[in-house]
N, C-alpha and C positions, 0 to 999 in steps of 0.2 A: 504494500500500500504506500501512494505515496503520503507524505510528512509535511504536517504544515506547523509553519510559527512566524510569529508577530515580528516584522523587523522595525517598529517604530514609527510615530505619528510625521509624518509630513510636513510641512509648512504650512501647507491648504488645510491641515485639520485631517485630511484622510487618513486609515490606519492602510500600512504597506505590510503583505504577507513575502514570505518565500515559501514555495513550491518545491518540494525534491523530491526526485526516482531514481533508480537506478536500473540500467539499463543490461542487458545479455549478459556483457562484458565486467558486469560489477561496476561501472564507474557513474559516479552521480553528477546526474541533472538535475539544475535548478532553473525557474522562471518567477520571476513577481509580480504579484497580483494586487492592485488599488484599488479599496473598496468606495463604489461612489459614494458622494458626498450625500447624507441625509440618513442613507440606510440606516436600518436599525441590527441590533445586534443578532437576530436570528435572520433576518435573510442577508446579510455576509454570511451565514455561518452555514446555511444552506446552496449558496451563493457558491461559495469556496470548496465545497464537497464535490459541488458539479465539474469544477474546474480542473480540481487535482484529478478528479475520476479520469475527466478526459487525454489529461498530461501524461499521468500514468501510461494510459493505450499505448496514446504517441509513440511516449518511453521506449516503452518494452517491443512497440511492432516496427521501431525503427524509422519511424515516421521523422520524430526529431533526433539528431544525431547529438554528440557528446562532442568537448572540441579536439579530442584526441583523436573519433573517428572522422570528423573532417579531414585532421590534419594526412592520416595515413591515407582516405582516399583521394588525399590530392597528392601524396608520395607517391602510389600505383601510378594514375594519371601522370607524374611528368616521367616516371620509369618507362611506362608505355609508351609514352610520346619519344623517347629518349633512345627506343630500341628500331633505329633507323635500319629499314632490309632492301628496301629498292633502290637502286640509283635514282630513280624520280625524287622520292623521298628524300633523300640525301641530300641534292641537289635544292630542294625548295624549303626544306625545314634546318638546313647546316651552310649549306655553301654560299647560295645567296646573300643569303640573312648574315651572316657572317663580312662576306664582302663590302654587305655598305656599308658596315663600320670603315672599311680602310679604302673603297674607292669613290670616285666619282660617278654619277650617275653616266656619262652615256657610256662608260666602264661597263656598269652593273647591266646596261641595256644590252649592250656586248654579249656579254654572257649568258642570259636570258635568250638571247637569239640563237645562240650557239647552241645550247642545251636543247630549248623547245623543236629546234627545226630540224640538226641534224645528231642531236647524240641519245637525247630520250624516243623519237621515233625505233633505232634500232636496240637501245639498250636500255631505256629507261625501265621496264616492268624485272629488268632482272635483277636479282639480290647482289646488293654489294659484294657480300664475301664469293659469288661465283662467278664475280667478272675474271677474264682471263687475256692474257694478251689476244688469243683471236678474237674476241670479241672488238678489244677496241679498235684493230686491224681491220674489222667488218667496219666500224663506223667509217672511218676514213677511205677506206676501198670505195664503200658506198658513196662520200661525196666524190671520189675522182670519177666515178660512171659515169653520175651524173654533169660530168664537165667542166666542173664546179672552175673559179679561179682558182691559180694555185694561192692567192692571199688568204681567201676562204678557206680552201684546206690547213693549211698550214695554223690558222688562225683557231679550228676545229683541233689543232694537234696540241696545239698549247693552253687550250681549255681544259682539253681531257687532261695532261699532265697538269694542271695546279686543283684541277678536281682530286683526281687520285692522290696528288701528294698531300692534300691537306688532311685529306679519309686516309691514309697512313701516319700520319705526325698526332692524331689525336686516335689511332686505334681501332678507327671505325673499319678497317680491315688488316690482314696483317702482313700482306705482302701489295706491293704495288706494281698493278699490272705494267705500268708504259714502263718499268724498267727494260722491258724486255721488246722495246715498241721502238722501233726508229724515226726520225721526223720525215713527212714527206718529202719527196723532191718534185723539183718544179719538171712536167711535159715537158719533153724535147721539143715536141712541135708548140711549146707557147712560150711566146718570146716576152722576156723581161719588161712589163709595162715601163712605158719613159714617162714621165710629168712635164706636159708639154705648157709652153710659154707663150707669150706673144712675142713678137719680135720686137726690135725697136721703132719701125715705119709702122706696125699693126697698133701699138700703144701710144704714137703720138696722135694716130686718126683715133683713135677712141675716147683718145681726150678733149679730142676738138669737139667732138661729137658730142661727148658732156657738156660742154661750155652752151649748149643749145638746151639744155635741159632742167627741168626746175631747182632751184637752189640746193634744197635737203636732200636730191640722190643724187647733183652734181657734184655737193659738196662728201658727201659718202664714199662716193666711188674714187674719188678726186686720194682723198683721207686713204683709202687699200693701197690705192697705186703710189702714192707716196712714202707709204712708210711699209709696207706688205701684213700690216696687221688682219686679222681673223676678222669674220663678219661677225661673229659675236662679240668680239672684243670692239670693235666699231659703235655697236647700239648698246654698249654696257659705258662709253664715255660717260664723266657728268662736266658741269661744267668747272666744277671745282676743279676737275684734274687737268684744267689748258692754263698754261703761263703765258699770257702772249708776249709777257716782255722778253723770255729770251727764248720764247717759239716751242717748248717741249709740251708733251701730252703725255700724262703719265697713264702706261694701261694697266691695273690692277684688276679688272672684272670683264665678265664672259656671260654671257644672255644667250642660253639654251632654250630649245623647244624643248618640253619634256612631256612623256605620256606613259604614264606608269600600267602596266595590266591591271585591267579592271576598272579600268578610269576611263573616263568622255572624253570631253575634248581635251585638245592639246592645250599646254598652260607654258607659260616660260618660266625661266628660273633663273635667276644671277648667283654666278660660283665664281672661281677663283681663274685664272688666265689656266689652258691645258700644261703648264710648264708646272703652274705653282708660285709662280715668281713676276712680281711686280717691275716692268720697267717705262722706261721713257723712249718713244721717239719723236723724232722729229721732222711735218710733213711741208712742203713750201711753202713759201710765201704766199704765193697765191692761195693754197687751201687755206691760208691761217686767217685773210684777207675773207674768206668765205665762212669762216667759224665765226666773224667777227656780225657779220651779217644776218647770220643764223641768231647770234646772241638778241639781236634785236627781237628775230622774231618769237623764239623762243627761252628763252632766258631765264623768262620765269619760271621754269619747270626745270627738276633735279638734271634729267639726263639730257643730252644735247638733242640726238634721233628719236624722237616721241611716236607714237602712235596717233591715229586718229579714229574717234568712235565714229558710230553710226551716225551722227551729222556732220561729218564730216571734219570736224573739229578736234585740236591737237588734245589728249585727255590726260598727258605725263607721263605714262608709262612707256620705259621705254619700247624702241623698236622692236619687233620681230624679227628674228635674223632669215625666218621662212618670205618675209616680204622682200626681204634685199634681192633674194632669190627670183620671186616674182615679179620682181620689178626689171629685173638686167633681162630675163626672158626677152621680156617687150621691148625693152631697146636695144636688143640686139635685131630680135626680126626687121623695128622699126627703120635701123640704118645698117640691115644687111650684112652683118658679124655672127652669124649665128655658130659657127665651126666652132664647135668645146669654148665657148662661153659662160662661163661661170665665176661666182665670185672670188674661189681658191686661186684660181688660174695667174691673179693677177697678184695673188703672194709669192708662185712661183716666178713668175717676171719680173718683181721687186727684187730677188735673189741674185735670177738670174743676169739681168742686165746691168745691177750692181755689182756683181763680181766678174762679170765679164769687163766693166771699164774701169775695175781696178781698185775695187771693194777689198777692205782687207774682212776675209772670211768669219775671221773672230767677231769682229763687229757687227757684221750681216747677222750672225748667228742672234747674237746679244739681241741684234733688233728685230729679227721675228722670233725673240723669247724660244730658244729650244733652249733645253734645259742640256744638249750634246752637240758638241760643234761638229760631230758626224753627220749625225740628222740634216745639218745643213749640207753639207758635201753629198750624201745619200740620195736625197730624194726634191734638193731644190737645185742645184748647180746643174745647170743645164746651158751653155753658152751657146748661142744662137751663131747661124753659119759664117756673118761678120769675123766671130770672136775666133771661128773653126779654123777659116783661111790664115787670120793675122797667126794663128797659134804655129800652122805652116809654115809659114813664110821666116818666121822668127829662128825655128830650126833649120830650113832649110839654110839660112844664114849663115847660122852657128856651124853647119857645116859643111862650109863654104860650095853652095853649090847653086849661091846668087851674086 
C-alpha cells in the first residue's frame, strides 16, 4: 500500500501531503498532493485514498517510472544508438556529424555527395565490420564504368579512406579496408583538365564591354579582374573593409549558397575566406573611383553588393554569389563571349597574366589567399601563347641559336 504523510502547511494555508510506493524493483516513488483550499478534513482524507490508490497502480504496473529506471532506459537507448552496423549508419550518425565540428560547410556538402550518390548506393546497407577491400574496389570500379571524371573518382577514393580511417582510430572496426586499396589512376585516354584563361586582347574587350554596363556588376566584375578575388568573397565586402586612402580592401568573409538536406530553399551564409586567412588586395584606380560611386549609392547598408527585394529595391543583405553567376550569363550572350564564361575564369586570368608579365608568384599566391604557393603554380599558372613564344625565344637565345 502506498504511505501517506503531512509535509506541512503552505503559504496559501493549504496542507501539502507526500505520496510513496514502491515499485518491482524495491525503489521508492514519491509524488505530492495539495489539498484545495476550503476542504474539510474528511474529504482530503477520502480525497487522498483515491489518489494514493491510483499512484500505487501507476507504481507497480510501471506506468510511472522511478529516476533510476529512466536513467538506465536512457543508458540502453544511447548503447543502442551507439552500436553502429551499417556503413549508412556510420556515415550519418558518426562521420558526418562529427565533420562539422572541424569542417566547412561546402566541405561537409562534399561529402554528403560523395556518400549518398556513389559509396552508400553500392555499400551503404552492409555492416561495417564486413567491408573488405573488394568491396571498396566495387565502389570505385563502379564510378570508372560509369565514366565518371577522374576528379570524381579520385575525390570518391579519399572519402572512403578518411571514412575508414576515422571507423578505425575510434574502433568502430578493427582492420581498415583501403589499407589494402590503391588510389585510382587517371584514363589514358582522359587528358589532364587545363584551367583555361582569357587572354590578354579577350580581357581588355571585356572590360570595355563592362564600362557599358550598370554600375554595381560593372563595378563587381571590374573588382574579380582586378584583384582575382572569389565571387563570394566579392559580395561578403563591407564597406568598412575599403581604405581608399591608400586603395586596399581587406577580404576577411565569403557568402555561400547553402542548402542543407531536408531544407527548402536555398539560404546564404557568411564564413570565413576558403584559405582561413584574412588579406588585403589591391584593385585600380579606376574600380576604386567606382567603389566611390557605389558609396553614394549605397553606403548606407553594411555590405557594398546588396541584394534587391521584390520591389525592386536594394534591402542590405548582401549579394548572392548565384546572381553574379546569372548575371555574366546574360552578358556574355549579350556581347557575344559566351566560350567558358564564368566568374572563376577571371581569377584564373588575374594569375595568369600577372605572372606571365612578371608577377612575382609569392605575391600572386598571397593575393588570391591560397593558403600553398603550389596551389598557385598547380592549377592557376597558365601563360597565354604571348608568354609561350617570349619563353622560346629567350632560350633559344640562351642558346645561341638567334
Amino acid at each position: 500500500m502506498a504511505s501517506i504523510r503531512e509535509k506541512g502547511m503552505r503559504k496559501d494555508g493549504r496542507m501539502a501531503y507526500e505520496i510513496r510506493s514502491v515499485n518491482k524493483s524495491g525503489e521508492y516513488i514519491s509524488k505530492s498532493w495539495v489539498a484545495p483550499t476550503g476542504w474539510a478534513k474528511k474529504s482530503i482524507d477520502h480525497e487522498l485514498a483515491k489518489v494514493a490508490a491510483e499512484f500505487e497502480r501507476q507504481v507497480v504496473s510501471g506506468e510511472i517510472l522511478s529516476k533510476k529506471d529512466r536513467e538506465r532506459i536512457k543508458k540502453a537507448e544511447e548503447e543502442a544508438a551507439a552500436q553502429i552496423k551499417t556503413v549508412r549508419q556510420y556515415g550519418e550518425c558518426i562521420y558526418i556529424p562529427a565533420k562539422r565540428h572541424e569542417c566547412k560547410i561546402r566541405t561537409i556538402e562534399y561529402y554528403e555527395s560523395m556518400l549518398a550518390n556513389y559509396i552508400y548506393p553500392i555499400i551503404g546497407e552492409k555492416k561495417m565490420v564486413d567491408v573488405k577491400p573488394v568491396d571498396v574496389r566495387r565502389v570505385i570500379l563502379s564510378a570508372q564504368e560509369r565514366k565518371l571524371g577522374y576528379s570524381t573518382v579520385h575525390g570518391i577514393y579519399l572519402t572512403l579512406a578518411q571514412f575508414f580511417k576515422m571507423a578505425t582510430m575510434e574502433d568502430a572496426i578493427d582492420r581498415n579496408p583501403m589499407d589494402k586499396v590503391d588510389a585510382p589512376k587517371r584514363r589514358k585516354d582522359e587528358l589532364k583538365h587545363e584551367i583555361e584563361a582569357f587572354t590578354s586582347e579577350e580581357i581588355a574587350h571585356i572590360r570595355e564591354c563592362f564600362r557599358k554596363e550598370p554600375l554595381k556588376w560593372r563595378t563587381f566584375y571590374m573588382f574579380m579582374m582586378d584583384t582575382g578575388a572569389r565571387k563570394g568573397e566579392v559580395c561578403a565586402i563591407k564597406w568598412k573593409n575599403i581604405n581608399f586612402e591608400n586603395g586596399s580592401v581587406l577580404i576577411d568573409s565569403n557568402i555561400i549558397n547553402v542548402q542543407r538536406p531536408g531544407e527548402g530553399e536555398e539560404r546564404i551564409q557568411e564564413t570565413t575566406p576558403k584559405s582561413g586567412k584574412a588579406r588585403y588586395v589591391y584593385p585600380s584606380e579606376e574600380t576604386m573611383h567606382l567603389l566611390r560611386e557605389m558609396q553614394l549609392q549605397s553606403g548606407r547598408f553594411e555590405h557594398v553588393f546588396s541584394q534587391r527585394g521584390n520591389d525592386n529595391r536594394l534591402n542590405g543583405k548582401p549579394l548572392r554569389p548565384d546572381s553574379a553567376d546569372q548575371y555574366l550569363r546574360k552578358f556574355a550572350k549579350k556581347y557575344g563571349i559566351e566560350e567558358k564564361c564564368n566568374p572563376h575564369k577571371f581569377r584564373h586570368t588575374f594569375a595568369t597574366l600577372a605572372i606571365a608579365n612578371g608577377a612575382n608568384i609569392p605575391a600572386v599566391s598571397r593575393a588570391l589567399g591560397h593558403a600553398q604557393i603550389s596551389t598557385t603554380m598547380n592549377y592557376y599558372v597558365h601563360p597565354d601563347e604571348d608568354a609561350a613564344k617570349e619563353a622560346s625565344r629567350i632560350l633559344q637565345k640562351a642558346i645561341g641559336q638567334m
